[in-house]
C-alpha positions, 0 to 999 in steps of 0.5 A: 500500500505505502509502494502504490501510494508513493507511485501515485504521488510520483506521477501527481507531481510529474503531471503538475510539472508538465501543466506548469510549463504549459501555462509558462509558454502561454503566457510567454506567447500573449506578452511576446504576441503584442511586440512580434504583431507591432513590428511586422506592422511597422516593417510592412507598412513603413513604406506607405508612410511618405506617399499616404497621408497621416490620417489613412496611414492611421486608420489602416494600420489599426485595422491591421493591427486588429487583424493581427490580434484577432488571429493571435487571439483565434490561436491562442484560443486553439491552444488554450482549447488543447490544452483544456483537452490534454488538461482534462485527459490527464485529470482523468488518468489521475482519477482512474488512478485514484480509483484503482488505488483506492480498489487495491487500498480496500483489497488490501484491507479485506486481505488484512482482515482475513489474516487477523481471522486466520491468525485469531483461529490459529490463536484458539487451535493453539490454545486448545492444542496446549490443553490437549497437550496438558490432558496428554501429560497428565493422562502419560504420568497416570500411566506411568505411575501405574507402571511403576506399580505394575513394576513393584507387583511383579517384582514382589510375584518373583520374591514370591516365586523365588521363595515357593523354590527355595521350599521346594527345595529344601523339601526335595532334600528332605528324604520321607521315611518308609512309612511315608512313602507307603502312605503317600504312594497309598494316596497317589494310588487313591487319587489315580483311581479317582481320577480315571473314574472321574474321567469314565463318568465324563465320558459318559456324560459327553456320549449323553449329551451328544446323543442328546443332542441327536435326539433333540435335533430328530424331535425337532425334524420330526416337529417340522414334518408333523407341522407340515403334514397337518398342514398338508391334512388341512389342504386335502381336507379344506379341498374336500370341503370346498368341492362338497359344500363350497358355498358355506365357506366364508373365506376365500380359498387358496387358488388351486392355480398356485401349485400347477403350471400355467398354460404357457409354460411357466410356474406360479411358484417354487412349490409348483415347480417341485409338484412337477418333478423340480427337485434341486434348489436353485434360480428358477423363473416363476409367473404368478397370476396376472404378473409379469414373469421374474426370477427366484430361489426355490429352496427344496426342503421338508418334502416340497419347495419354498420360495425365499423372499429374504437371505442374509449370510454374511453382511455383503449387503446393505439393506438400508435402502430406499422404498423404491428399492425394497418395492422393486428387490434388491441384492444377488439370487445367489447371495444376499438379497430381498426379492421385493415386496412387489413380487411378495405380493403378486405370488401371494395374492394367488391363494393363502401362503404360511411364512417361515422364518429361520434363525441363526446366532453367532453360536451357530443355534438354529431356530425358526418360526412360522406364521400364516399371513397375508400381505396388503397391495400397493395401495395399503403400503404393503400391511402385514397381518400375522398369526402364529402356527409354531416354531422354535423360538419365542414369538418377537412380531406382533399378531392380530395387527396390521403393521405397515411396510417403511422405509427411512425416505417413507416412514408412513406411521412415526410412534412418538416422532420417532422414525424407526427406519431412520433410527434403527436403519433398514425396511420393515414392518416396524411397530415399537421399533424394537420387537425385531429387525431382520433388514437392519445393519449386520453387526459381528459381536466384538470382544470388547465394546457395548453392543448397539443391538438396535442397530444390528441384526437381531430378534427380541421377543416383548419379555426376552433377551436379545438374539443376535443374529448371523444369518436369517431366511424368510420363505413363503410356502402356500397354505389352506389357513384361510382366517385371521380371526 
């Protein structure tokens, strides 16, 4: 700023100068115009002054004196006019000049500003910095004196250690009498004795438990095939019930169209696939009633086919996604996906279908659950209504109740302006936001550290612990439970 200052003054005072000499030579050119005027009268007319008379010789010179003055006035005028001119542009100049000092002076303070801001931060960093600084120091001489304490404990461990040999030894020395040794081998005979038996028990106990465990995983097996061949009974005998008294059922019943192929070929769904001979699990291509043909994974198992709806192994995917993504299916057939509830809904408007939902926590327990349900369109943001039928593990959903499909971008019933899928991450048919969630964040559990659980992948029955879960799968299979009642 003082550098651009100086300049400007520098060509203020040049400007000055040059406009001082220019008033100079005008004033010279009007005192030396008169002189210069009057002697070229005086040499051009001298000779006229013996022929004509004084009074002609008069009054031509003044006019040519006039002449003269007129012109040197009409130059003058010319002069004074440029002058005006390069005057006025040389003002100019300055005042641009002025104009651009003044901008760089105003920069130049902005710039000043800002640097004592940055300087002010700076200031507090540091300040905070030296509390850091001091927080570190004190939490380093808390760790020290903690070493040395550590330091003093192990060396009194070893005093210790080093007294226990001396012991030792010196009972080492010390030979036992006869009698002595009699007892003590006596005693180690007992102990020997008593250890193998300890150990033959254990054995036992172990095969026991092992066939315990065999045992309890058949009555499981056979819990599953009783469940499904009662539910196989209600299908013949609801058939038979409708073809001879059809009009005395109150509710619809499932479509007999769900479990045969359609005419052009393609299946309804995965347990038709398997009533046609299918027997290996896998992608097959399926067509429900009135919707377009998609692909999904038929599981085969307990003597029929499950279409699986959800499958989560290993957390590869995230499933908090958007409502668009959770209508439409996301993930990989293979791996970890959601088929989607629009293709949920378009299988299981066909006719009546039960849900089946497997568990497994990170001891590798399996658990499971099924329900009879139904499942709302579109246009009821995909209601869920649930009924239980059995399973293995304490219910965690809520029966008898329309819970609502939502997603954290369409949260269409907030409890208590809270938004369960914001908080809790992932789609589902939330209630209290805590009963369970099968689509939220897949945690592994750590050694160390509190757990979110409700952030994670877990079910919580309403009186219960938390299980937390590494893989979960959610299957349809068509039923004949007609009523929700």
């Amino acid at each position: 700023a003082k550098t651009a200052s100086r300049k400007s003054l520098c060509i203020l005072n040049i400007q000055r100068a040059s406009g001082a000499e220019n008033m100079k030579i005008i004033l010279a050119f009007l005192f030396l115009a008169p002189l210069a005027l009057s002697a070229k009268a005086e040499k051009d007319y001298s000779f006229f002054d013996a022929a004509a008379p004084p009074e002609t010789k008069s009054r031509f010179a003044m006019l040519d004196d006039v002449r003269i003055l007129a012109n040197g006035l009409l130059q003058l005028g010319h002069g004074l006019k440029d002058f005006v001119h390069k005057t006025k542009g040389q003002m100019n100049d300055i005042f641009q000049k002025l104009y651009i000092f003044d901008r760089s002076f105003y920069e130049l303070s902005l710039q000043t500003s800002e640097i004592k801001e940055e300087e002010e931060q700076l200031r507090q960093t540091t300040a905070r910095l030296q509390i850091n600084n001091e927080e570190i120091k004190n939490l380093s001489q808390e760790m020290n004196s903690k070493i040395e304490d550590l330091i003093q404990n192990k060396i009194q461990l070893q005093e210790k250690v080093w007294g226990l040999e001396d012991k030792v030894t010196k009972l080492a020395v010390i030979q036992p009498s006869m009698q002595d040794t009699k007892e003590i081998s006596s005693l180690k005979a007992f102990v020997e004795q008593q250890d193998n038996h300890i150990k033959q028990l254990l054995k036992i106990v172990e095969d026991q438990h092992v066939q315990l465990d065999r045992q309890h995983n058949q009555i499981m097996e056979l819990e599953d095939k009783l469940n499904h061949i009662e539910l196989q009974e209600l299908a013949e005998n609801s058939f038979t019930e409708e073809q001879t008294e059809s009009e005395a059922v109150p509710f619809p019943a499932r479509n007999a169209t769900a479990l045969t192929y359609q005419p052009d070929g393609a299946a309804p769904d995965c347990t038709a696939l398997y009533n046609s001979g299918t027997r290996a699990s896998g992608i097959y291509t399926i067509k429900p009633n009135g919707s377009e043909a998609f692909d999904v994974y038929c599981e085969m198992k307990f003597g029929t086919s499950w279409t699986v709806i959800q499958n989560r192994v290993d957390g590869s995917l995230d499933f908090n996604q958007t409502w668009d993504a959770y209508t439409n299916g996301f993930g990989d057939l293979n791996e970890e996906f959601w088929l989607g509830l629009n293709k949920t809904y378009s299988i299981t408007k066909q006719g009546d279908y039960i849900l089946r939902i497997e568990l497994q926590d990170w001891r590798d327990n399996q658990r499971y659950v099924e329900y009879a349900f139904s499942l709302g369109g579109p246009e009821t943001d995909y209601t869920l209504q649930l009924s239980r039928v059995s399973g293995s593990i304490p219910n965690a959903l809520p029966e008898q109740t329309e819970l609502r499909f939502s997603t954290a971008d369409r949260d269409v019933d907030i409890i208590n302006n809270f938004n369960c899928p914001e908080n809790y991450l992932g789609g589902w048919w939330h209630s209290e936001c805590e009963e369970t969630n099968l689509n939220g964040k897949y945690v592994t559990p750590r050694s160390r550290g509190r757990l979110d659980r409700r952030k994670g992948l877990y079910w919580k029955p309403k009186k219960g612990r938390y299980y937390l879960l590494k893989s979960t799968k959610i299957m349809i299979h068509p039923t004949d439970l007609k009523s929700f009642d």
